[in-house]
Each structure stands twice: as structure tokens, then as C-alpha cells.
C-alpha positions as CSV (number, residue, x, y, z in Angstrom):
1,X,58.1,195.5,171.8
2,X,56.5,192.9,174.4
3,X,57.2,190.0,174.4
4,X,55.0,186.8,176.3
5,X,56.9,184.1,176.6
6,X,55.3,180.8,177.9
7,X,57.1,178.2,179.4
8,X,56.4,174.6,181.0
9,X,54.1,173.7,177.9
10,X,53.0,169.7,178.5
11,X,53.0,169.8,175.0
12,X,53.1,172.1,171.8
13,X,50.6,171.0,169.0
14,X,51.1,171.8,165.7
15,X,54.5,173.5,166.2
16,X,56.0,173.1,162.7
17,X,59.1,175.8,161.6
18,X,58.0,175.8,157.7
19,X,54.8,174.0,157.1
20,X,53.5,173.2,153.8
21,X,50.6,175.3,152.9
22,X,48.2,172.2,153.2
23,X,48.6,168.7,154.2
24,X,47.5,165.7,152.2
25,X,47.6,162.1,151.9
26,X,49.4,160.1,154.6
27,X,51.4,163.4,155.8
28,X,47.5,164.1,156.7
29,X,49.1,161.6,160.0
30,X,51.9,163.4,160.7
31,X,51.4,166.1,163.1
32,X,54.2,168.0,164.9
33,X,54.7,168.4,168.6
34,X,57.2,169.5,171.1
35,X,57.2,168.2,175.0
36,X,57.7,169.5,178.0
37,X,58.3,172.9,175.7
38,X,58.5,177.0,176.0
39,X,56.8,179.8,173.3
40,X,57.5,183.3,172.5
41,X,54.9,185.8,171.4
42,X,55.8,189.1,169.9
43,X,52.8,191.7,169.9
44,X,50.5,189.7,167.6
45,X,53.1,187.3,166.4
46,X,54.5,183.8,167.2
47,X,58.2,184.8,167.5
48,X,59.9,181.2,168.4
49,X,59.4,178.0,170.4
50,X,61.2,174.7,171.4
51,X,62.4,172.5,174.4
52,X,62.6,173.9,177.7
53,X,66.4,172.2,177.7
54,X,67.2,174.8,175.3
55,X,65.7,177.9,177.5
56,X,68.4,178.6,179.6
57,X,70.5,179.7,176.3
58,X,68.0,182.2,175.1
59,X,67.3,185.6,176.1
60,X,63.7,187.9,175.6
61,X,64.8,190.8,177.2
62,X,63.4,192.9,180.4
63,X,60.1,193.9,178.7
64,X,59.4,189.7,178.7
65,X,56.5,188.5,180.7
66,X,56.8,184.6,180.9
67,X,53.4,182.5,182.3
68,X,54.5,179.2,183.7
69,X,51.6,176.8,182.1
70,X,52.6,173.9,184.5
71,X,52.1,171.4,181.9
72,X,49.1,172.8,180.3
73,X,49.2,171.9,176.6
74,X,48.9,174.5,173.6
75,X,47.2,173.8,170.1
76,X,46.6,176.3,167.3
77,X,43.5,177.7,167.1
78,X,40.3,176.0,165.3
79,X,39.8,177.0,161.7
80,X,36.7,176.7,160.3
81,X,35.7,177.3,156.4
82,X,32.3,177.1,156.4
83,X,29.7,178.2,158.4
84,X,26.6,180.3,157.9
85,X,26.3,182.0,161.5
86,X,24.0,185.3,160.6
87,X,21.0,184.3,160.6
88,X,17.7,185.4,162.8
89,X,16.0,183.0,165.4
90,X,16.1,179.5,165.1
91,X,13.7,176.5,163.5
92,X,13.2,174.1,166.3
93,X,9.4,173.8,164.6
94,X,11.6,172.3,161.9
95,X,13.7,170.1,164.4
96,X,10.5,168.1,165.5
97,X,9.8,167.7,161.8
98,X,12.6,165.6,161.8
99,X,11.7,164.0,164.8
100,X,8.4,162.6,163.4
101,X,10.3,161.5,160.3
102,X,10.4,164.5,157.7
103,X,13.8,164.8,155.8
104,X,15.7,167.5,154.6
105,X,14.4,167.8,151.6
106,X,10.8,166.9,152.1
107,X,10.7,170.6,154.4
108,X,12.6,172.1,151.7
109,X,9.8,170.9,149.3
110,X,6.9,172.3,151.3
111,X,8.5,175.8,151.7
112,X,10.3,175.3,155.0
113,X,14.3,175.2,155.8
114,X,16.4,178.3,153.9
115,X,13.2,180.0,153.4
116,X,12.0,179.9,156.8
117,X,15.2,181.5,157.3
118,X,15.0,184.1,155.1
119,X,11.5,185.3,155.9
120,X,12.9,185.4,159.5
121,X,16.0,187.9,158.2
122,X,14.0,190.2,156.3
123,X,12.0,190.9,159.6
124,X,15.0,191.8,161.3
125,X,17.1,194.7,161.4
126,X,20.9,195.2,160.6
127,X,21.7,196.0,164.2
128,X,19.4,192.6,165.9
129,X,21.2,190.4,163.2
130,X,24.7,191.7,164.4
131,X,23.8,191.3,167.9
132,X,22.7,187.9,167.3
133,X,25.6,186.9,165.3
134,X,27.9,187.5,167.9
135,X,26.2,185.8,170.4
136,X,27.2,182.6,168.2
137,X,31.0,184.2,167.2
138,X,31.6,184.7,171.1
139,X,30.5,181.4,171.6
140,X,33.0,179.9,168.9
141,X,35.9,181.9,170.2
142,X,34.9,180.1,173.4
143,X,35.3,176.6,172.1
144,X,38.9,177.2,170.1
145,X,37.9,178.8,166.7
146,X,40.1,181.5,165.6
147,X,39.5,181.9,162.0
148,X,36.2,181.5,160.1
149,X,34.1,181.5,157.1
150,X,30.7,183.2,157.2
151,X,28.3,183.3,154.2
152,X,25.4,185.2,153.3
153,X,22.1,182.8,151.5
154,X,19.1,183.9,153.9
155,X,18.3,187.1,152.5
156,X,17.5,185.9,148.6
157,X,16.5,189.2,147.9
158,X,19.4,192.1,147.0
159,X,18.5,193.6,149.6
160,X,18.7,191.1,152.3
161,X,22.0,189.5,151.2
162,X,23.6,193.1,151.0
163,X,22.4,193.4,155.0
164,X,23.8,190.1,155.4
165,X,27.4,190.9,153.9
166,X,27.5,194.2,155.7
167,X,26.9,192.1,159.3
168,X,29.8,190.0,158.3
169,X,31.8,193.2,157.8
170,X,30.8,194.2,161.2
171,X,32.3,190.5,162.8
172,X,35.3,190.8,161.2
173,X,35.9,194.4,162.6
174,X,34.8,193.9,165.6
175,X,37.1,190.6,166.4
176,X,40.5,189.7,166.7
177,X,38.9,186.5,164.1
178,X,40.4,186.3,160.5
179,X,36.8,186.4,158.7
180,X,36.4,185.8,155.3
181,X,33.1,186.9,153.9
182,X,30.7,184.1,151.1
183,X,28.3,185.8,148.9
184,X,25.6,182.9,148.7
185,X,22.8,184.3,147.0
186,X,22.1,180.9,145.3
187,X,21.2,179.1,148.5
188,X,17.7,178.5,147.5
189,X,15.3,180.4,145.0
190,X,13.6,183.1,146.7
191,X,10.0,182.8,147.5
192,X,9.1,185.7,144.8
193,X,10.4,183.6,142.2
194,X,9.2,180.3,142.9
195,X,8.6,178.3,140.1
196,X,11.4,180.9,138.1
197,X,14.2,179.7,138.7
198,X,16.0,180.5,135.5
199,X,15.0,184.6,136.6
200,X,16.2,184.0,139.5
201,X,19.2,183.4,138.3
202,X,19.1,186.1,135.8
203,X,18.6,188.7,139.3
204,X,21.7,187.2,140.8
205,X,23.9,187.5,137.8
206,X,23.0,190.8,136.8
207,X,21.9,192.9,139.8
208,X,23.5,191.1,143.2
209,X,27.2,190.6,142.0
210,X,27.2,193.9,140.4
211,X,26.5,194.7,144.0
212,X,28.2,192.7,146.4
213,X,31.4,193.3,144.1
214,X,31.0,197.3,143.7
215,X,30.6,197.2,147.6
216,X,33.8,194.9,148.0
217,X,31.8,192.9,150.6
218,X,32.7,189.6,149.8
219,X,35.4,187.1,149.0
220,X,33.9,184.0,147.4
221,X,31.0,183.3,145.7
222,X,28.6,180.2,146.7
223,X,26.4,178.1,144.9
224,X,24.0,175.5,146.4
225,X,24.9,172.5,143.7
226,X,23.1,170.0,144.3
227,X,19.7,168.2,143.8
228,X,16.3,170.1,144.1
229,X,18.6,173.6,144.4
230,X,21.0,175.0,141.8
231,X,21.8,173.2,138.3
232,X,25.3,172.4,137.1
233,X,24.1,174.9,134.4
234,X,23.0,177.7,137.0
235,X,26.1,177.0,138.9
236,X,28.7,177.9,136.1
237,X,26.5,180.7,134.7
238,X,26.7,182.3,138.6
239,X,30.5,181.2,138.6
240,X,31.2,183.1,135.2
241,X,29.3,186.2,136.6
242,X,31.0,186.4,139.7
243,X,34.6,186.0,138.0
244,X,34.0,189.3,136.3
245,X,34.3,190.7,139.8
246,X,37.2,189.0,141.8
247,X,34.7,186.6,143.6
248,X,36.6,182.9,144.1
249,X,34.1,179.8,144.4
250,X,33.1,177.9,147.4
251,X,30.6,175.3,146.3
252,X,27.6,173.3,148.5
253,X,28.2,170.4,146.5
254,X,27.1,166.4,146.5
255,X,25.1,166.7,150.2
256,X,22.1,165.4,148.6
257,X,23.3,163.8,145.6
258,X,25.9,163.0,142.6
259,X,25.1,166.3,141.7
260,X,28.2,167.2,139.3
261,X,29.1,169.9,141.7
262,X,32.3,169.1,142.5
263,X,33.0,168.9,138.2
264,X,32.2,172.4,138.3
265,X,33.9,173.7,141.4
266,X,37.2,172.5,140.0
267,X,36.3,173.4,136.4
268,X,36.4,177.0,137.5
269,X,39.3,176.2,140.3
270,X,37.2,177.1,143.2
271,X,39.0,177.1,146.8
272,X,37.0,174.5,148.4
273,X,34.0,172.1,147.4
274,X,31.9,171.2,151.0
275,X,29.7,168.7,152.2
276,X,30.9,166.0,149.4
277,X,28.3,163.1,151.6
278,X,28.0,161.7,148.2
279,X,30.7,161.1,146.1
280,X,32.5,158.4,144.2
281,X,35.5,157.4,142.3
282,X,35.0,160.1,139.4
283,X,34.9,162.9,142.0
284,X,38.5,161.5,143.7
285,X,39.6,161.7,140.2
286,X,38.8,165.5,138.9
287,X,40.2,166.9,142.4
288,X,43.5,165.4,141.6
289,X,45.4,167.8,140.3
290,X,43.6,170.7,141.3
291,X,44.1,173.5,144.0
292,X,40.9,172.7,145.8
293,X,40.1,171.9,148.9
294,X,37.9,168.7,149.7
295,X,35.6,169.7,152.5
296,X,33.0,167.2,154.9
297,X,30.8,168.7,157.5
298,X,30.4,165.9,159.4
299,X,28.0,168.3,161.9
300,X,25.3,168.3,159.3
301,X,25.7,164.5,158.7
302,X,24.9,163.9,162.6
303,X,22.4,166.5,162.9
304,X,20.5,165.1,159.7
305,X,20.6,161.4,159.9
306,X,23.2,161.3,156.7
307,X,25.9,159.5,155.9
308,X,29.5,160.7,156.5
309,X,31.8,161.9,153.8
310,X,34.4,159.3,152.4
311,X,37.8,161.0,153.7
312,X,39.7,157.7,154.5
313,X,39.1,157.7,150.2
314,X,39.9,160.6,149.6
315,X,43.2,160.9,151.9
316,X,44.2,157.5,150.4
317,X,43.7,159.1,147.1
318,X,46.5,161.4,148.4
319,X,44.0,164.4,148.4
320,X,43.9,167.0,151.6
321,X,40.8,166.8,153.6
322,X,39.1,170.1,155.8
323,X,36.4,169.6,158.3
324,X,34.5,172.3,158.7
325,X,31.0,173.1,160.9
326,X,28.5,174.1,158.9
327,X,27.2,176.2,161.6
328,X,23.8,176.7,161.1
329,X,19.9,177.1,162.3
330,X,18.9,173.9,160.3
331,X,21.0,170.9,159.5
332,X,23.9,172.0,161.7
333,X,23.3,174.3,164.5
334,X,27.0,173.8,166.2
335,X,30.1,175.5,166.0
336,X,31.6,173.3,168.1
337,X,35.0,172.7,166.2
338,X,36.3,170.1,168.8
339,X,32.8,168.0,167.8
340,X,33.4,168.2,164.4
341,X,37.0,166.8,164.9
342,X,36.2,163.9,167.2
343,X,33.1,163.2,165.2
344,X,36.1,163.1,162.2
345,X,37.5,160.0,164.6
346,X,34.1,158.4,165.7
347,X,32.2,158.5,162.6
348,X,34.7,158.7,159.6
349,X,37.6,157.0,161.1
350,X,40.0,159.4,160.7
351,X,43.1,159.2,163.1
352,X,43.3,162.0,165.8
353,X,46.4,163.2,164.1
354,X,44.2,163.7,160.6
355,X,41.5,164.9,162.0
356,X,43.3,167.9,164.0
357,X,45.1,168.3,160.5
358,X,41.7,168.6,158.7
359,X,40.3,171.5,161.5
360,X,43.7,173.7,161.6
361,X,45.6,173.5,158.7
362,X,43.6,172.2,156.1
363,X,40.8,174.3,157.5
364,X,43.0,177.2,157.2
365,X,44.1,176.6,153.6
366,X,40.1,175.7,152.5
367,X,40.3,179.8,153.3
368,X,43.5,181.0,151.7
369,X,44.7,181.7,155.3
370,X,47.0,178.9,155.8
371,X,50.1,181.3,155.6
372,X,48.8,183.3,158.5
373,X,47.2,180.5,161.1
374,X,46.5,176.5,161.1
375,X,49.9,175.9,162.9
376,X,52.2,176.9,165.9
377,X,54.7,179.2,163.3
378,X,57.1,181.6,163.9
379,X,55.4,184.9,162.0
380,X,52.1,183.2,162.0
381,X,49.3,184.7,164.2
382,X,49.5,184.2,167.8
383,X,45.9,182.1,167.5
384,X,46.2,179.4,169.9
385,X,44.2,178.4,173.0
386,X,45.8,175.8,176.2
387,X,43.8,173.4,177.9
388,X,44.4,171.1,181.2
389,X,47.3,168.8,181.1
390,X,46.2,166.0,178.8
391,X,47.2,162.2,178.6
392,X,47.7,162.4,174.5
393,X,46.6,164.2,171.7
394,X,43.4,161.9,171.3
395,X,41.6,162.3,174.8
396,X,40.4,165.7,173.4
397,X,38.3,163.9,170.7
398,X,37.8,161.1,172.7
399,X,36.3,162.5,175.6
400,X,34.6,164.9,173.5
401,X,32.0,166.8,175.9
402,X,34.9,166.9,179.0
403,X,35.8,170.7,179.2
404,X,39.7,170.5,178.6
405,X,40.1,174.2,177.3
406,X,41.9,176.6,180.4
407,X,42.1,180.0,177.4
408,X,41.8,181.9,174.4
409,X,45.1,183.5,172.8
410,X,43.8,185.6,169.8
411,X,46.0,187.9,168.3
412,X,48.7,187.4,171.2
413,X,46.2,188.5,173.1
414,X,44.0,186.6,176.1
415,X,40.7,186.9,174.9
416,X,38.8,183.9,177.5
């Protein structure tokens, strides 16, 4: 078997020998790191790693190929939970809205946002929406992402979120990415149920899950809980449904509102509950105790003129925190990973150590992949990428727009 062994590392992010599944609280600060250090990759593996003083006593055999990175540092690749990346076109109409002073949920109101997206999808064909898709994956695998969430919620009809999954299907076979594939069918109400909400429902209860689980194209099930969207009510009747068929809960929950989302997301022990701009003391207090994952997308936040999620109470709280992207044509149309993180810093005042925390590990384990990627690990994927010699950890976040990333390893494999 090959073996890759680098050597001359300025600095190995993230290298941790048995890493707890997730971090929270203050170990949320801690963040492990070897200087002036050497790696060994093994096929698609991370085999071993630690300080060049203790190269000379090791041995890789004459298949090794060893890349001197002169100092270039290594971090483990970008993990990000929750994106929504297949979708068709864009709504730049919609991003002048904003401009002249519409909100959100004033476009939303009038017909616009999901919708806009979904009358776009059902125009296009399978093969356009894959093709599209990837334009955006190539582009996150670019920027440091190596695992990802991707949900369905702008098709609205069976029909169209079916299409939807089975483009997701296509990413995740055609990448080295770990994908993991959201059934969102309660984004919004579709357009031929206006006003029926309560049908709507019905139609995703009784004829999409039946599909999406018969197919086996998803794992998790979404639900947009929050005000003006789903119900507390809709959301646990959707959750109950999907149950029946192996589907795990993701919730949208609290962006607009107090909207009891986050209740329900742990009610039913769902991996993550996202956005969370709007929470308070009672929702610090049911996700004690519970498996899931607190997750702020502090991308939709910037792009929409919100405020930021509370992490600093949450992590005091001694909960985990994941930032994720949101990735998105119309209140987050970035996948920049590295943004999301130093926006973590600028905007939520998280430390660099926390923030890099909350976009590998964390992100990782908001997936059910944190066994697999989120740190430099021996067994672990070999998903890391290096970048230019750095002065510390935080210029990354810091100087946010400099380009600091040299390549891509996905898979043990050089991808950029």
C-alpha cells in the first residue's frame, strides 16, 4: 500500500490521537496542534503524525513518497452541515429587494424567496440541476470543505423534491465529499396549496416520505419551524411520519422567531437544530442534556441584516456549537467555510480556536461523521487542505479575503 508522507509541516491543526466525538464548553478553546511536524497518509487514510525530532526513528517503507511542505501548515478539512446548494439560477431580483429595504419575510409574503426557487427547479431538468450543482460543490472543495450537508426544499411538489434528492445522490457519487442527503419538503407550502397548509402537510406525510424513504434517498428529515412557515404542530406531525422510515431530524429553527422549534427538535432527538438567531434562556436549557447539535449560520445573518446567534451563551452553558453556511440562492449565497469561521470571530466573538472547532469538528458531528473527519486522526479520512506558512492560527480568520490555501487533500488524494 502507498504511503504519502509529508514532512516540514509549519504546523498541524487539529491533530488530536483520540478526539471526543464533539467538543463543548470551554474545551470548545482547546484546539490541538503540532510544530514544525511530519504526516503519514495510507491510501485514503491518516496513518500517523508527530514532530519532525521524532522522524528520524520511524520508517514508511520504499513505496513512501514524502512532499517536503517547507513550512506550509495543514488543517482538516471544512465541514459544513447545512447547506441547500441544488437549486436553479439565482434571485439577484430579490437581492435589490433588499437593497430598497424589503425583508425576508415581506418577499416571502408576496410570493417571492423559496418559491421563486421552486418555480425556477421545476423548469429545469435533472441533468442542468446537476451540472449547476457542481459548479457550487467544485467551488466549495476549492475553499476547504470536505464534507457536506445538502437538502432538498425547492421542488414542493413530489415530484420535484424526488429530482432534487436524486441530484444529491449524483454529488455524493461523483466526489471524493462525505454528503449526507436532507429531505426538506416542508421548506415553504407549495404554490398549489396556498392557503392549505394543513393539506399540505397531509401530501408530505402520506405521499413524499413514503417516497423519499422507499427510494433510500435521504438521511434526515427537515422542517422549516419557524414563524410564517411550519407550526410546532406541523413540525412534530412531519417528524412522527418520517420516523416510520429511518429519517433523523434537522430542524430550521428560531431564524425568525421564538418559534418552539428547538422544543421540538430535541423532543424528537434530532441531530442538529440551525440558525437559532433567536433564542433565549429556555432554549439553552432543553438542549442540555440532549444529543443535539446547536447550529448558527452566521452567513445568513450577514447576508440578511440579522442578528447573530448567541454562541458565547450557549458555549458558556457548556453546550457544543457548529457553524455551518447555509449555502444558498437567497439569504446565504456563500459557501465560503473560512467566512463563516472568521465571521464566527468578528461578529459573534468567538475565539479562533472555537470557531475552527465549530467548522470541523462540531460541524462534523452536527452530521454523524465526526468519527470519520473534523480532525487530523489516525484512521480518519485523509480530508485536509495546506495553506502558505502562517503567523498563527488566527490570521486565517483575520485576514479573511487573503488567499492562504496552497491544496486540496480529499480522500488522500490531491484534488486542487
Amino acid at each position: 500500500m502507498a504511503i504519502k508522507l509529508f514532512t516540514n509541516i509549519g504546523t498541524l491543526v487539529g491533530a488530536d490521537r483520540s478526539p471526543a466525538p464533539v467538543k463543548a464548553g470551554c474545551e470548545m478553546n482547546r484546539i490541538a496542534v503540532i510544530n514544525n511536524a511530519w504526516m503519514a497518509v495510507e491510501d485514503d487514510r491518516i496513518m500517523d503524525f508527530g514532530s519532525m525530532y521524532e522522524l528520524p526513528t520511524r520508517t514508511f517503507g520504499s513505496l513512501c513518497h514524502t512532499t517536503d511542505l517547507y513550512g506550509q501548515w495543514i488543517f482538516p478539512s471544512f465541514c459544513d452541515s447545512h447547506t441547500h446548494i441544488v437549486y436553479a439560477g439565482e434571485r439577484t431580483g430579490e437581492f435589490i429587494d433588499k437593497i430598497n429595504g424589503l425583508s425576508y419575510e415581506e418577499i416571502a409574503a408576496r410570493g417571492g424567496g423559496i418559491l421563486n426557487s421552486a418555480d425556477l427547479l421545476h423548469d429545469t431538468t435533472e441533468d442542468e440541476l446537476f451540472e449547476q450543482a457542481m459548479e457550487r460543490v467544485n467551488e466549495m472543495i476549492g475553499k476547504g470543505t470536505g464534507a457536506l450537508e445538502i437538502k432538498s426544499g425547492y421542488g414542493l411538489t413530489t415530484a420535484d423534491e424526488l429530482k432534487m434528492l436524486r441530484v444529491i445522490r449524483r454529488i455524493r457519487e461523483a466526489t471524493p465529499l462525505s454528503v449526507k442527503a436532507t429531505f426538506l419538503g416542508a421548506h415553504a407550502v407549495g404554490r398549489q396549496y396556498a392557503g392549505r397548509q394543513t393539506e399540505y402537510v397531509d401530501l408530505i406525510c402520506r405521499e413524499m416520505i413514503p417516497e423519499v424513504g422507499t427510494q433510500k434517498l435521504a438521511d434526515y428529515v427537515d422542517v422549516f419551524c419557524d414563524t410564517g412557515f411550519f407550526t410546532v404542530e406541523d413540525t412534530d406531525r412531519i417528524l412522527n411520519a418520517a420516523a416510520k422510515w429511518g429519517l433523523k431530524p434537522k430542524i430550521h429553527a428560531n431564524e425568525l422567531g421564538v418559534s418552539g422549534g428547538v422544543q421540538v427538535g430535541v423532543r424528537h432527538s434530532a441531530v442538529s437544530v440551525d440558525h437559532l438567531e433567536r433564542t433565549g434562556v429556555e432554549e439553552i436549557e432543553v438542549l442540555k442534556n440532549s444529543p443535539t447539535m446547536p447550529t448558527m449560520l452566521p452567513g445568513a445573518s450577514f447576508f440578511l441584516g440579522m442578528p447573530y446567534g448567541n454562541a458565547w451563551g450557549f458555549i458558556n452553558a457548556g453546550l457544543p456549537v457548529a457553524l455551518a453556511s447555509d449555502y444558498n440562492p437567497g439569504s446565504s449565497p456563500s459557501g465560503d467555510m473560512r467566512f463563516v469561521a472568521a465571521l464566527g470571530c468578528i461578529k459573534m466573538k468567538l475565539t479562533p480556536e472555537q470557531a475552527w472547532n465549530a467548522v470541523t469538528l462540531n460541524g462534523a458531528a452536527a452530521m454523524e461523521l465526526s468519527q470519520s473527519t473534523g480532525t487530523i486522526t489516525p484512521g480518519k479520512k485523509a480530508n485536509f487542505f495546506t495553506t502558505v506558512p502562517l503567523p498563527s492560527l488566527a490570521f486565517p480568520l483575520y485576514a479573511y479575503t487573503t488567499p492562504v490555501i496552497s491544496h486540496i487533500w480529499l480522500e488522500g488524494e490531491k484534488i486542487v
